[in-house]
C-alpha positions in Angstrom: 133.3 90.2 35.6 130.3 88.0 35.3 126.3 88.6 34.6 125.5 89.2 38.3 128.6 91.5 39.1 127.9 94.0 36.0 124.1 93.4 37.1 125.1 94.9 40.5 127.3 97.1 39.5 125.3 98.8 37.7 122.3 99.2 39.8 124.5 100.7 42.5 126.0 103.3 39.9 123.0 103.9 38.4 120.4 103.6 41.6 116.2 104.0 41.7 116.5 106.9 44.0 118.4 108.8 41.4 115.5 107.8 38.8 117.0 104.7 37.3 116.1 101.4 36.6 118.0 98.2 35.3 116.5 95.3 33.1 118.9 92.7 32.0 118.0 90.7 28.7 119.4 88.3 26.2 120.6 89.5 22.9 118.6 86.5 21.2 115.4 87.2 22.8 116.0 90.8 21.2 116.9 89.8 17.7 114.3 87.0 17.4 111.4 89.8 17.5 113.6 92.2 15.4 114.1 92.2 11.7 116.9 91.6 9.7 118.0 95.2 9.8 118.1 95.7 13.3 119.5 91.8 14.1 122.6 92.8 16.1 126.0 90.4 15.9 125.7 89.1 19.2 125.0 85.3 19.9 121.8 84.3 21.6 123.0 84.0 25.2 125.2 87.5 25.4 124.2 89.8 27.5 122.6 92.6 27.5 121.2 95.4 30.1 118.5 98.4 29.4 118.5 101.6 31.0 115.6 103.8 31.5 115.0 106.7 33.2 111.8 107.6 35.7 110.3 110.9 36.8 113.3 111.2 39.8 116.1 111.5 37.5 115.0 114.8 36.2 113.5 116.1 39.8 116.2 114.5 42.2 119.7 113.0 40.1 119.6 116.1 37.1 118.6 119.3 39.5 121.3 118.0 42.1 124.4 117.6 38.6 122.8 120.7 37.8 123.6 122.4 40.9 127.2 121.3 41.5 128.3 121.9 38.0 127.2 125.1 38.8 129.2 125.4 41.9 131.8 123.7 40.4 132.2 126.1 37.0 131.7 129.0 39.4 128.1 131.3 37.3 125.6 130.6 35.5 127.3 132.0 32.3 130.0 129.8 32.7 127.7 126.7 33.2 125.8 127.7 29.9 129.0 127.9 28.3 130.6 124.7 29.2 127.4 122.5 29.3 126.1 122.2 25.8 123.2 119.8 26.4 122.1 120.1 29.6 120.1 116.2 29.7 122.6 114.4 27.7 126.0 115.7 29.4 124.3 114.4 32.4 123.4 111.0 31.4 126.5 110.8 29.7 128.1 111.7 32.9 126.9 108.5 34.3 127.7 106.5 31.4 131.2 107.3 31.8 131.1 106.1 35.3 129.9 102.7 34.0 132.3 102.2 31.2 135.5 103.0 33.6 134.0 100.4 35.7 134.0 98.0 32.6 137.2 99.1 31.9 138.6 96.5 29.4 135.7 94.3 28.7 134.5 94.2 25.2 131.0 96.2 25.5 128.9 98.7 23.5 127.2 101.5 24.8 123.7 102.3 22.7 121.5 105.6 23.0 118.4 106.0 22.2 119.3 108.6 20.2 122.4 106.4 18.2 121.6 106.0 14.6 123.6 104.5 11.6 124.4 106.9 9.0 120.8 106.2 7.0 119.2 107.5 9.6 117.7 103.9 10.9 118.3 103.3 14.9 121.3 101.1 15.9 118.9 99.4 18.4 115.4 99.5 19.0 114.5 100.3 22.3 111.1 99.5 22.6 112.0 96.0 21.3 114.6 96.1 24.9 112.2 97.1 27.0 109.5 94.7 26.2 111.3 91.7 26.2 113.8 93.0 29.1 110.0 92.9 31.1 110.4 97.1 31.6 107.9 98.4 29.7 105.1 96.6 27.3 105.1 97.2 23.8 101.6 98.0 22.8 101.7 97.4 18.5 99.6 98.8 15.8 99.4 94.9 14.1 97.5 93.9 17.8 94.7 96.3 17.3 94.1 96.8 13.8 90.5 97.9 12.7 88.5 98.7 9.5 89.3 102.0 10.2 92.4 102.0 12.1 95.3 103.4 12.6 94.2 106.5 9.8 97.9 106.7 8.8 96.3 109.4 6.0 97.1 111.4 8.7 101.1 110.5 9.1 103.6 113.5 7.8 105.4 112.4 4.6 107.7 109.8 5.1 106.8 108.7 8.6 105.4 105.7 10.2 102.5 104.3 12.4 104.3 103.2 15.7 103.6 101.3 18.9 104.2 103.0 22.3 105.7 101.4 25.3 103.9 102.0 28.6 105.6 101.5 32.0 103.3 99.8 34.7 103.8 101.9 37.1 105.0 105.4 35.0 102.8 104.6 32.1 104.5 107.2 29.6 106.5 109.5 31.8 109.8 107.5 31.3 112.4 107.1 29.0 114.6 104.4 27.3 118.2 106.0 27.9 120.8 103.3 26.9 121.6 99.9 26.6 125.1 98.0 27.4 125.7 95.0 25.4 128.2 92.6 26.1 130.1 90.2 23.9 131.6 87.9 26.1 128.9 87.7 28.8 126.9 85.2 29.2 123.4 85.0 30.8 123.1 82.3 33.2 121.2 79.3 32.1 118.6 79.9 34.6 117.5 83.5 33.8 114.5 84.6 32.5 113.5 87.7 31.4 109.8 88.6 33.0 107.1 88.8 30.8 106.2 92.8 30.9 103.1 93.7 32.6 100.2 95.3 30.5 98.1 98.0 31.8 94.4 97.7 31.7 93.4 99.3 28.7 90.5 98.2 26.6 91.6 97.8 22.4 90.0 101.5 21.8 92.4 102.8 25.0 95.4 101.5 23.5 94.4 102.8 20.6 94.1 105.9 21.9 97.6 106.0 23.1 99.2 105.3 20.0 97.6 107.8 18.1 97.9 110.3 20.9 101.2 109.3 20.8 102.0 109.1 16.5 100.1 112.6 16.2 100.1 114.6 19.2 103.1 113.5 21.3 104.3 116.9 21.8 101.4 117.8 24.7 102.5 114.2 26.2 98.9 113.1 26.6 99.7 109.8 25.6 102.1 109.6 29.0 99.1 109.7 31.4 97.3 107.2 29.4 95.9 104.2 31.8 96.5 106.8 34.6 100.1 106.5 35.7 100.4 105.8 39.6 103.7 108.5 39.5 104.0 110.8 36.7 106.5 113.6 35.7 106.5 117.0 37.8 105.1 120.0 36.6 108.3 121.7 36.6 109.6 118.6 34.3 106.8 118.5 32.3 107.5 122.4 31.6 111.8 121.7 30.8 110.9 119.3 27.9 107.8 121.2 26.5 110.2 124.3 25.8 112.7 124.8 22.8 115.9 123.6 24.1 117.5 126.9 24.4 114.3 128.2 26.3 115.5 125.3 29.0 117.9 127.4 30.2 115.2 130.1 32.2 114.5 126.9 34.7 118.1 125.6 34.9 119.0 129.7 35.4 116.0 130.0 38.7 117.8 126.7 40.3 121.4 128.1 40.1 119.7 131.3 41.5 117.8 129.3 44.7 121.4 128.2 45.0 122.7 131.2 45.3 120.2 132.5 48.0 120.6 129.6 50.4 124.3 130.4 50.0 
């Protein structure tokens, strides 16, 4: 299977109206703004494709996995049971459907969430998205002041970080997952699009990293350089609560279910 054909196949399992989109890269383009512990083994011209998720997958692709594993494990107790992670069973769901497709290829499958055992990400995906063209990168080093970033106000051990904004979704998306291949090459003629700033003056995108570095919890930072689509209330209210408090909403949708029934 060639670049185009994973390229396709992919979109179609992994479609915009479900609240995903696909942005193909080279691995050298990654590793040459990377540093040495974060390089990945890959030659320059391998290929590489990032997956993030909009505000549909939560309100369209998730409610509707929600709804027939509910039918399909027959209550809601049952559901609760059987699903442990609600958000990452389903994307992992539809990463299974990709790697049966690439059945027998030599590929890697990367989550945002995969670290090595010191803790350090395997990949970093705001490195992918900006030079994949998804998202733009917006970095402390570009805005620096006298006075900023205050990083007297950082926790113990933690650092002063960019934040990726999406051109159309500003901060309400995700990075989900990368596939890398080994033995794929990216046409000669590709090339990645440059990722498209929003307009934010230096003290705006200052703004949104600190909103997001010390507040990112009430997800102000996602509706910095006002968003044209942004996540739904009822979204916005899953991810705000403690994980096992997720279950109330996830509970009233089986329940709606069970009325139109």
């Amino acid at each position: 299977m060639n670049f185009a054909q994973i390229l396709e196949h992919t979109k179609r399992i992994l479609p915009e109206k479900d609240g995903f989109e696909v942005y193909p890269f080279r691995l050298g383009s990654y590793n040459s703004q990377v540093g040495p512990e974060f390089k990945l083994p890959y030659e320059d011209n391998a290929a590489g494709f990032l997956v993030l998720s909009t505000p549909d997958m939560f309100d369209v692709a998730f409610q509707n996995w929600i709804k027939v594993q509910h039918e399909l494990h027959g209550s809601f107790e049952d559901l609760q049971e059987m699903v442990a992670n609600p958000i990452a069973d389903f994307i992992k769901s539809r990463v299974d459907d990709l790697c049966e497709k690439f059945n027998g290829m030599n590929f890697e499958v990367f989550h945002d969430h995969s670290l090595h055992p010191n803790r350090k990400p395997k990949i970093v995906m705001c490195t992918c998205g900006h030079v994949s063209g998804a998202a733009y990168y917006y970095h402390p080093t570009n805005f620096i002041s006298n006075d900023w970033p205050n990083v007297k106000d950082m926790g113990p051990n933690l650092k002063f970080i960019g934040v990726s904004l999406h051109p159309i979704y500003g901060g309400h998306f995700a990075f989900r997952f990368t596939v890398l291949f080994k033995d794929v090459v990216v046409p000669d003629g590709f090339v990645e699009p440059k990722p498209m700033k929003i307009a934010l003056s230096d003290e705006e995108a200052r703004e949104a990293m600190d909103l997001f570095n010390y507040n990112w919890r009430d997800s102000r930072f996602r509706d910095v350089g006002q968003p044209k689509k942004r996540y739904s209330e009822c979204q916005m209210n899953y991810f705000g609560r403690p994980p096992a408090d997720r279950w109330d909403i996830i509970r009233e949708w089986c329940e709606e279910e069970v009325v139109k029934a």
